[in-house]
N, C-alpha and C positions, 0 to 999 in steps of 0.2 A: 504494500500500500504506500503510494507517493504523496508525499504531504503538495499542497496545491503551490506552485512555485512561480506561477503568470498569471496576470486578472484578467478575469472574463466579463463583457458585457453581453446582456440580450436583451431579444426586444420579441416580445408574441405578441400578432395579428391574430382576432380571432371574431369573432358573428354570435349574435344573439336573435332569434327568431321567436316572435312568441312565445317567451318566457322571461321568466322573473330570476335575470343575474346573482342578486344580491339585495334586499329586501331591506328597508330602512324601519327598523321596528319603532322609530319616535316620528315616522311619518304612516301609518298605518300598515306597514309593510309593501310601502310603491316600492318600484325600483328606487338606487340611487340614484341619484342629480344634483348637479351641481346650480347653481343660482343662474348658469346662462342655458340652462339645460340640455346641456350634456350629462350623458349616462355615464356612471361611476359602477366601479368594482372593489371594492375594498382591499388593502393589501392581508389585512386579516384573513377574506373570505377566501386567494390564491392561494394562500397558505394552508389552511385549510383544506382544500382541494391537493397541495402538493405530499401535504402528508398521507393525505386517503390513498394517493396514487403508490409513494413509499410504502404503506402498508400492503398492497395490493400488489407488490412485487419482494412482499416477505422481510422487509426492515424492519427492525425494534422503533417505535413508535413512543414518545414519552406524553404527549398532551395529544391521546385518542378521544375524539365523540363518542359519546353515547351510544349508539348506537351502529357503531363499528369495532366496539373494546373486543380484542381478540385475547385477552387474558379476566384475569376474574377481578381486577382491581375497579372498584368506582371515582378514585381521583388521583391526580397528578401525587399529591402525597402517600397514599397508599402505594401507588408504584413507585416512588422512590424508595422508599422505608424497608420495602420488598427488596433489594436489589442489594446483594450483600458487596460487589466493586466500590461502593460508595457510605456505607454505611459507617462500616468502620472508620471513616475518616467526620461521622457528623459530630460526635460526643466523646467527652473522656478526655484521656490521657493523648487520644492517636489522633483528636480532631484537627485537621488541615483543610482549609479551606479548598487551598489550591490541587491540592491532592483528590478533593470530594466532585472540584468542578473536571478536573480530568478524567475519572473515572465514569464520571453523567455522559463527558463527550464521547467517550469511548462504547458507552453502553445505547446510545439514541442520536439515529441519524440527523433527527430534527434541532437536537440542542446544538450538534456543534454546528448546524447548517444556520438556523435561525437565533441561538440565544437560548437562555432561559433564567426566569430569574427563581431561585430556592429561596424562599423562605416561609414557611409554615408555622400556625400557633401551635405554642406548647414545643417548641423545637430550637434549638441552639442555632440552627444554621440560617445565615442567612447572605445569599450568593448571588450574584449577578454574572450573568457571563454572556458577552458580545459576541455574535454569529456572524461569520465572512456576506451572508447569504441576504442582501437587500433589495426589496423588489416593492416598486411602486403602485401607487391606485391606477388601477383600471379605467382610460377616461373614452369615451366614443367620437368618434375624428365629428360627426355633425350632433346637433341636435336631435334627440330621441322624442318618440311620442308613446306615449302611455296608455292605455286600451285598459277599464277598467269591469269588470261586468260581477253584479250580485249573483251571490249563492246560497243555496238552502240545506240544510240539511234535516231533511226528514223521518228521522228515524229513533228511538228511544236510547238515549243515551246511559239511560238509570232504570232498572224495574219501576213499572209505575203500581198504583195501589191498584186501580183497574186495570185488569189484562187487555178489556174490549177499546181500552178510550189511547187514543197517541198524544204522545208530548205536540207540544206548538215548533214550529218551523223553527229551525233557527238561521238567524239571515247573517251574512258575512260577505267580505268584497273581496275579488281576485283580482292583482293586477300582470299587466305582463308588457314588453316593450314588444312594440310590433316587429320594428328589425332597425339593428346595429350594429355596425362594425367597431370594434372597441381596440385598443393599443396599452400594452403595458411594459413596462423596460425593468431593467434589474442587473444587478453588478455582483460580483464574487471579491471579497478583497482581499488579497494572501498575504496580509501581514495580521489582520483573526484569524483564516484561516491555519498558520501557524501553532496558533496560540489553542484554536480547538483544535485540531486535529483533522482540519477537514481534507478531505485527499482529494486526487486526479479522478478515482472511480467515483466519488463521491458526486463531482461534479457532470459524471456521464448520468447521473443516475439522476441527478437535478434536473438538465435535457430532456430526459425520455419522459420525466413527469411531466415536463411543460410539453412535450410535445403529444402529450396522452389526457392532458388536464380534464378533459369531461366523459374519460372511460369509465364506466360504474358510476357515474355521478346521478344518475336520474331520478326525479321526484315530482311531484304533480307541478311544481313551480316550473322545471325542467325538464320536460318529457325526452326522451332517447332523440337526438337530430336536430333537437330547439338550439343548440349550441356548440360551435364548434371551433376547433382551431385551425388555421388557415395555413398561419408562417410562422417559423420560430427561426430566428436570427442569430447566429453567437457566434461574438467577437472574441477571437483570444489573442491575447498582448503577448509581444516578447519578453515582457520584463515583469518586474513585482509591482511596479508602479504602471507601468503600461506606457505607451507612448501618446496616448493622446487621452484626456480627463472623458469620465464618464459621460459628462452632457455634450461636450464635439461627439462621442460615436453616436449615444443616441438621436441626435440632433441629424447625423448623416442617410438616416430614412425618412426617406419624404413620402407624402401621400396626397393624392386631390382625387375628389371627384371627376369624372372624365365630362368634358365641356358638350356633350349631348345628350346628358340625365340631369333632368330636371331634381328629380326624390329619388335616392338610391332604395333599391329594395334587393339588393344581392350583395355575395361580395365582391364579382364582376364589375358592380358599377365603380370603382375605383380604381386608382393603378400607383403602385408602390414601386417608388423607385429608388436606389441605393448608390446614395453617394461612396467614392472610393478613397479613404484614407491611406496615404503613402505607406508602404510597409505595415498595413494591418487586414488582413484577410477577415471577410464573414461567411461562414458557413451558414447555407441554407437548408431547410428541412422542414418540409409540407408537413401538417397535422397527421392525426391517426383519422 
């Protein structure tokens, strides 16, 4: 295993089709938007998605959902506490911090990719540790429109006293974006990387999950084909510092509308085009 020793940039093109991205729960669960209304993706919600994909190709997983835990643990603490690499260094005589975060990066692909910060009540420890692994909100190159339609559900949620009589409807709103094309970019930086432990494989495996980001992902918000990934972009540097700053390479994909679509509704109606930095290659690679 190679410790990461060049920075990487990328940048994933991807489409949204009648369905609900990423769900704003203090605005009723709309999509996100931004004030000029453009659609947002939270870098939460990628993350999210990147770990489901990690789990899905058999990596230790440390902050699993609910309803993906592939071991018997119900919270982040409980899996720690479980994990004797790390244990021995929370209390006592043997407690070392640095010792405790090294053993978490080694043990969860997600810590040393992303971070994580250890500190629980009732626990001695309390750890921060910075992840190579940054990746940006999710923004949609135009303006989104929002399709919002009520729903009911009819059916007994609770035994009721009478068998013969039904509960009353329950009414509730579904929203969804009709169609978007969205853009999100992201950087690897190997001087954390270092520090966690995060390797060369590490970062193929970073790749394939963006490049697979909404395999197994479906849900009523998100039906199977409502959402897909297009382009996955990645820049790799000669060096540890790289040759040119994260915002010049992102900044070197351009995108417009093509001047005979009036309202994009594919992701044909655009054309992405790739500026060429001197001595910096991008590798390209179509979605799943």
């Amino acid at each position: 295993m190679t410790i990461l020793d060049h920075k990487i940039d990328f940048a994933v093109v991807l489409s949204v089709h009648n369905a609900n991205p990423n769900g704003d729960p203090l605005n009723g669960n709309r999509p996100r938007q931004s004030y000029d209304g453009r659609g947002e993706i939270s870098d939460v919600c990628i993350k999210r998605k990147i770990r489901n994909r990690w789990q899905d190709m058999g990596e230790s997983i440390l902050v699993q959902s609910d309803e993906r835990r592939d071991d018997g643990y119900r919270s982040i603490k409980d899996r720690a506490d479980a994990n004797s690499d790390i244990q021995e260094f929370a209390k006592g005589k043997k407690q070392n911090n640095e010792l405790y975060a090294q053993g978490a990066c080694k043990s969860w692909i997600d810590v040393r990719s992303f971070g994580q910060v250890f500190a629980f009540k009732d626990s001695d420890v309390s750890i921060g540790i910075r992840g190579p692994v940054s990746i940006h909100t999710a923004v949609s190159i135009d303006p989104i429109d929002i399709s919002s339609m009520q729903i009911t559900k009819s059916v007994n949620a609770v035994t009721q006293r009478d068998p013969d009589k039904k509960s009353s409807d329950t009414m509730g709103m579904k929203h969804r974006v009709d169609f978007g094309v969205y853009v999100f970019y992201g950087s690897i930086n190997t001087q954390l990387a270092e520090k966690t432990g995060f390797t060369i494989e590490d970062a193929e495996k970073l790749k394939e999950a963006l490049r697979t980001l909404f395999a197994n992902d479906t849900s009523s918000a998100r039906p199977d084909g409502s959402m897909e990934v297009h382009q996955l972009y990645w820049w790799q540097h000669k060096s540890k510092l790289g040759q040119y700053s994260s915002a010049k390479v992102h900044r070197s994909l351009d995108y417009k509308l093509n001047p005979d679509v009036a309202q994009a509704t594919k992701f044909e109606d655009y054309t992405f085009t790739l500026q060429q930095l001197d001595g910096l290659e991008c590798q390209q690679y179509e979605g799943l």
